[in-house]
Each structure stands twice: as C-alpha cells, then as structure tokens.
C-alpha positions in Angstrom: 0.0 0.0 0.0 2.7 2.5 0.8 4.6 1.8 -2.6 1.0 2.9 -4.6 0.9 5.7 -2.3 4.2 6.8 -3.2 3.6 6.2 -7.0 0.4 8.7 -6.4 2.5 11.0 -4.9 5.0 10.8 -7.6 2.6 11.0 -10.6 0.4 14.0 -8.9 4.0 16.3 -8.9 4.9 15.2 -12.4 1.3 16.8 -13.5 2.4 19.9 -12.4 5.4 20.2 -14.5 3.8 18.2 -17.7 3.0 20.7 -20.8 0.9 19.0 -23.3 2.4 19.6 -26.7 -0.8 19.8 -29.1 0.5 21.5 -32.5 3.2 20.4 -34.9 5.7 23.5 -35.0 5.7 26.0 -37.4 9.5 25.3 -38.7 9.7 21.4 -39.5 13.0 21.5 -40.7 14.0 22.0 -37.2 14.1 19.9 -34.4 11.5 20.2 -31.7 10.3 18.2 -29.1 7.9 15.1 -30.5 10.3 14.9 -33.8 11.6 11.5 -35.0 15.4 12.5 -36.3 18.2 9.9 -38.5 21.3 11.2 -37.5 24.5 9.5 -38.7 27.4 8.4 -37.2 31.0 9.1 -38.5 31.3 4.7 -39.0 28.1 5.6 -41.7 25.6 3.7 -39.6 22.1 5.4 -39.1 19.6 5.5 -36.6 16.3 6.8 -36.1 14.8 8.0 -32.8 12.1 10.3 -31.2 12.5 12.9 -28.4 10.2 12.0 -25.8 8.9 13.1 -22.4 11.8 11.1 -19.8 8.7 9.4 -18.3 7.6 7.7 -22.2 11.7 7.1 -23.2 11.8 3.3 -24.9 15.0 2.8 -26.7 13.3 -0.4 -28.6 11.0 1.3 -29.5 13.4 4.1 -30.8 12.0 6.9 -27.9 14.9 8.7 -26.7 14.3 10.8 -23.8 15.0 14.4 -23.8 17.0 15.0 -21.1 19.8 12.8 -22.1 22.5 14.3 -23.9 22.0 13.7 -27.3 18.9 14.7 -27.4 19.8 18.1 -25.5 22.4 18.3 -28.6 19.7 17.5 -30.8 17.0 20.3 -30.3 17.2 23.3 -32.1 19.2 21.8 -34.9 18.9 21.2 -39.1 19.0 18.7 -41.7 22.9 18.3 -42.4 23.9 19.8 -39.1 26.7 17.7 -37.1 26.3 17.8 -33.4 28.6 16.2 -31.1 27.9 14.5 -27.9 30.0 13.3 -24.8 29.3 9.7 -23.5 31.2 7.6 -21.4 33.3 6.3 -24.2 34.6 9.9 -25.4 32.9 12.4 -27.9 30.5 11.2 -30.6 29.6 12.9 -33.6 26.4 12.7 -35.8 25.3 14.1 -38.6 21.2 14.6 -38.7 20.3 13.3 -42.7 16.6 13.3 -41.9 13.7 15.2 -39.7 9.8 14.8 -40.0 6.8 14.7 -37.6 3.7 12.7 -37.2 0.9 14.4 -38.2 -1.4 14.9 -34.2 -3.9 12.7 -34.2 -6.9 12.5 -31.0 -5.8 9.3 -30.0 -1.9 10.2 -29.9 
C-alpha cells in the first residue's frame, strides 16, 4: 500500500510540470520536441529515434528521452547539421540526414 501511495504521490508532482504539446511547430525542418530524427554516425551507420517526455523514453522502440545528452544536442538543430555529444566512451559525432513529424492525431 505504501509503494502505490508513493507512485500517487510521484505522478500527482509530475502533472504539475507536464506541458501537453498539441501542435506540430511551425518550422519542420528543425528539431523540436515530438520529432523523430536519422542522425548518422561518423562509421556511416544510421539510426532513427524520437525525443520523448523522460517518463515515455523506450530505446526499442526508438523513444529517446529528452534530457539525455544527445537529445539536448539535438533540439534546435537542421538537416545536415553535425552535433557532437560526450558519453562515457569519449565524444560522438552525428550528422542529422533526416527530420519529420507525425501528423497529431486524438488518439496520440
């Protein structure tokens, strides 16, 4: 009982600090929360991901959360744009080759 109590807890604080994002942006060729992005890497191999709220992050699934690092490196950036990241194994750079957006749907 104390462990749902807690989770209540935790969830009622989070609503506070949610902002429900219900518009595409006006500049698509730009990265923005919600955006699924291909960046890259300088070995040539490619990967596509979505920036996500840290509470919906699923790397299976290709959600990348966006406070970790290379999605803070991500936001705000273009198509062609190289951005470089620092993870435990040293600096990685990627180069974004693709950006586009769902269209908002009621059920989304």
């Amino acid at each position: 009982m104390r462990e749902i109590d807690r989770r209540v807890r935790f969830l009622t604080k989070r609503l506070d600090e949610l902002t429900v994002v219900d518009r595409l942006p006006d500049d698509r060729g730009k990265m923005f929360f919600g955006a699924w992005v291909t960046i890259e890497s300088e070995d040539g191999d490619e990967s596509t991901y979505r920036l996500v709220g840290p509470d919906e992050f699923d790397l299976s699934r290709g959600y990348l959360s966006i406070d970790s690092p290379m999605a803070r490196a991500l936001l705000g950036k273009r198509i062609d744009d190289e951005v470089g990241v620092r993870t435990p194994d040293g600096w990685n750079h990627v180069v974004i080759t693709n950006i586009h957006y769902e269209p908002l749907t009621p059920d989304k």
